[in-house]
C-alpha positions in Angstrom: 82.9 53.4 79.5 84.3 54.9 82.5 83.3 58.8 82.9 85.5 60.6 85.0 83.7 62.4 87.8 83.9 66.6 87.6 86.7 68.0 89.5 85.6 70.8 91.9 87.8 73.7 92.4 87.9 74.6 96.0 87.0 78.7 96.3 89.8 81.1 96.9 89.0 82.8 99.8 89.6 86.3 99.7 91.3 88.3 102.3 89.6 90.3 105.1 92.5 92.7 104.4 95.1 93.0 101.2 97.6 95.2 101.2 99.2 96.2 98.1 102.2 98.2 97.0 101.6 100.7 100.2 103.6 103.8 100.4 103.0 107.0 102.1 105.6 109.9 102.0 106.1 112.5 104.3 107.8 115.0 102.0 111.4 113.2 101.8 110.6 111.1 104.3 109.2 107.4 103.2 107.2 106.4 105.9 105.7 103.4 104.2 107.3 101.7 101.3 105.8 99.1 98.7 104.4 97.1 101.8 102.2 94.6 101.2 100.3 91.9 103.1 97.5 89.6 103.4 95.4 88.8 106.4 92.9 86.4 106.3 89.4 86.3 107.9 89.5 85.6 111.3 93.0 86.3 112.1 94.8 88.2 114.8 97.7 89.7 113.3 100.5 91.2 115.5 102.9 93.9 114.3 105.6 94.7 116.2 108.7 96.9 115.0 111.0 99.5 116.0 110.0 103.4 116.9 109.1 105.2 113.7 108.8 102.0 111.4 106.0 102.5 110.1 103.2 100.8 112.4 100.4 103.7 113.4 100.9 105.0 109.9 100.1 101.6 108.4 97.2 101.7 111.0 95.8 104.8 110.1 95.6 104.2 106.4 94.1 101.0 107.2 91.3 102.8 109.2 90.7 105.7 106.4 91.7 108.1 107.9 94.9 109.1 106.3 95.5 108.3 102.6 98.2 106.5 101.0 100.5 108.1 98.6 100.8 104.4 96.3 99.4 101.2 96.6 95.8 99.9 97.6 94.1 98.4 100.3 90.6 95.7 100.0 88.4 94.8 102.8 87.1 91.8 101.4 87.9 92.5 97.7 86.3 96.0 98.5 88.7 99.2 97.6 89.3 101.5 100.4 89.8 104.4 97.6 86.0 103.8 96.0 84.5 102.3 99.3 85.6 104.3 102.2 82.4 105.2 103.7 81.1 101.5 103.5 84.3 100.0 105.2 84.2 102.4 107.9 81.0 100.8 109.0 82.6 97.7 109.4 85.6 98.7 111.2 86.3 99.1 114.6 89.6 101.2 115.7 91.2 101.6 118.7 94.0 104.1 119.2 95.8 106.6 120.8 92.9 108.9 120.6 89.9 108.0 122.6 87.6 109.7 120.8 85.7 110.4 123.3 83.9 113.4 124.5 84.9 114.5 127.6 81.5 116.7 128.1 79.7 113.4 128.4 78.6 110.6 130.2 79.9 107.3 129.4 76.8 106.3 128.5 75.8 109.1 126.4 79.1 108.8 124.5 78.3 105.1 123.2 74.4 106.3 122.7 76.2 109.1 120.5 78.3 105.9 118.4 75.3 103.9 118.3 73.5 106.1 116.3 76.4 106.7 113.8 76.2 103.1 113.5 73.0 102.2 113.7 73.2 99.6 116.7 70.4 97.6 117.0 68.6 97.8 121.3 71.8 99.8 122.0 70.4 100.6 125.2 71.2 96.2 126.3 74.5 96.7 124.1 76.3 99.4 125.7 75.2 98.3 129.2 76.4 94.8 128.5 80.2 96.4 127.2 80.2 98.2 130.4 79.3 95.9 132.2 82.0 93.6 131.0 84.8 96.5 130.8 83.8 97.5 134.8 82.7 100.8 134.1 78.5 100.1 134.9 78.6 102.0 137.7 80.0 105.0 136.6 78.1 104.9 133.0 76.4 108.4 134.1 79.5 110.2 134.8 80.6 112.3 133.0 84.2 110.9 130.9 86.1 114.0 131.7 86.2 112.5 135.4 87.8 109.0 134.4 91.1 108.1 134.6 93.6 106.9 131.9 92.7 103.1 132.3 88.7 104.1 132.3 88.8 106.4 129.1 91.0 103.4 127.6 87.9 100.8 128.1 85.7 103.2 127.4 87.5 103.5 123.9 87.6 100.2 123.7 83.4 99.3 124.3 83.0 102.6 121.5 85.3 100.3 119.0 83.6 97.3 119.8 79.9 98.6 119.8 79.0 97.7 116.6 80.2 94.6 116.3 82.8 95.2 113.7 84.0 92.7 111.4 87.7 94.1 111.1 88.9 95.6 114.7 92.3 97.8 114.1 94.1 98.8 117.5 97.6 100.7 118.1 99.0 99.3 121.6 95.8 98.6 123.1 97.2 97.6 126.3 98.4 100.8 127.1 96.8 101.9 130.2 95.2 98.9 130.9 95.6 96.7 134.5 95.3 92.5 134.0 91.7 92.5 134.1 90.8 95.1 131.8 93.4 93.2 129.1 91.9 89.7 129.9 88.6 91.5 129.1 89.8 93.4 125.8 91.2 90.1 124.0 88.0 88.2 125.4 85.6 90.2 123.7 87.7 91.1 120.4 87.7 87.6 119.7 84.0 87.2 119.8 82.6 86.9 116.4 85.3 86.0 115.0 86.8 89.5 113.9 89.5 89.9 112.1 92.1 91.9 113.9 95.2 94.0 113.3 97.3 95.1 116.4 100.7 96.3 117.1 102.4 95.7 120.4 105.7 97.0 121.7 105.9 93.9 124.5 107.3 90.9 122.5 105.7 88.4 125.0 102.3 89.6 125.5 101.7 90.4 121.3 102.7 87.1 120.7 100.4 85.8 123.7 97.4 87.5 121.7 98.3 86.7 118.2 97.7 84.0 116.0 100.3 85.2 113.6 102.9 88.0 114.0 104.6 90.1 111.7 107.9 92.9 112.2 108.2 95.7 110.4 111.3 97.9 109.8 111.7 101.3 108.0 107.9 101.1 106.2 108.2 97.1 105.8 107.6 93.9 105.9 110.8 92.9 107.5 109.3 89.4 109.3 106.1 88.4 108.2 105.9 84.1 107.8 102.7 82.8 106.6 102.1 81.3 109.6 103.0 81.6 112.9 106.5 81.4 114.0 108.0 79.7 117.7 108.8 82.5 120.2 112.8 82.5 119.5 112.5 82.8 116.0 110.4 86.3 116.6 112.6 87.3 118.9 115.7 86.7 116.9 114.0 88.3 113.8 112.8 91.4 115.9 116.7 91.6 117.3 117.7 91.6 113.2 115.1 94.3 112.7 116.9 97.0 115.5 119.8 96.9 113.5 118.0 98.5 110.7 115.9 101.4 113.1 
């Protein structure tokens, strides 16, 4: 008798971050409409798109700060609508606000994250971040005394901090000379975080990405499962102007 060995069903991963249905509404105004999107764990998702399409709203739904008007959002099969306050704690965002207090030291602002967060020896952590953004020797000066570029790694050792499983920026090159970028992309791929970025340079998203995605009047106008050649992005992105 022959007896057929069991067939395993391979696990279906779930995504790091599902978007589904998304819509948020500024009165008449639909600044997100029925988007959805997948990303999985451990991806760096670019998403490019025209002014006003959509991108920091998507980005600050994403990081709870603003709520949607439809649709739902998981962190790994967790609601953001029931488990806000958890998510958080694993998030790390980067935007156009620092967040930062100006009133403090460098070093007194990430003590001041670290215990939101709960950061293990934070003293080692945050001098390793500053250490590896430049900004050691002035981590006892006070941040209303830095410069664009310095708040901007600043803001991005406070995101980082914690060690965040899902990292959410909004251009977070602005500001930033080559070495501080190099830096950036080095240490947001530690870990193996899943990442969320848009990017208005073409060249340098696609650079950082290991998938890419266009948006265009709150959605999904380009988004392949995998990651497309240069020319096809650029053509696509070309397509999605017409639209602005």
């Amino acid at each position: 008798m022959n007896i057929q060995e069991p067939v395993v069903m391979a696990a279906e991963t779930i995504p790091a971050v599902e978007i589904k249905g998304l819509s948020r509404n500024f009165g008449t105004f639909e600044a997100l409409r029925n988007l959805s999107l997948a990303v999985q764990p451990g991806e760096t998702l670019a998403i490019f798109g025209h002014n006003g399409a959509g991108k920091t709203t998507l980005l600050k739904i994403l990081s709870t700060v603003m709520k949607p008007t439809g649709g739902e959002v998981f962190y790994g099969g967790l609601s953001i609508a029931a488990d806000a306050e958890n998510i958080r704690r694993r998030l790390g965002v980067l935007s156009h606000q620092s967040f930062l207090y100006s009133s403090l030291t460098a070093y007194d602002n990430l003590v001041f994250y670290s215990r939101l967060y709960d950061v293990a020896d934070c003293d080692t952590r945050i001098k390793h971040l500053l250490n590896r953004l430049g900004l050691r020797s002035r981590m006892y000066d006070k941040v209303g005394t830095f410069s664009r570029g310095m708040s901007q790694r600043l803001a991005i050792a406070r995101a980082l901090l914690h060690r965040p499983e899902v990292v959410l920026m909004d251009e977070p090159e602005s500001g930033l000379d080559t070495f501080a970028m190099d830096t950036l992309w080095q240490l947001v791929r530690e870990d193996s975080r899943t990442v969320i970025f848009t990017h208005h340079n073409l060249e340098r998203g696609f650079q950082a990405a290991s998938r890419v995605a266009i948006m265009a009047r709150g959605k999904m106008f380009f988004c392949p499962d995998i990651k497309c050649s240069p020319g096809e992005l650029e053509k696509a992105y070309a397509a999605s102007l017409e639209m602005a």
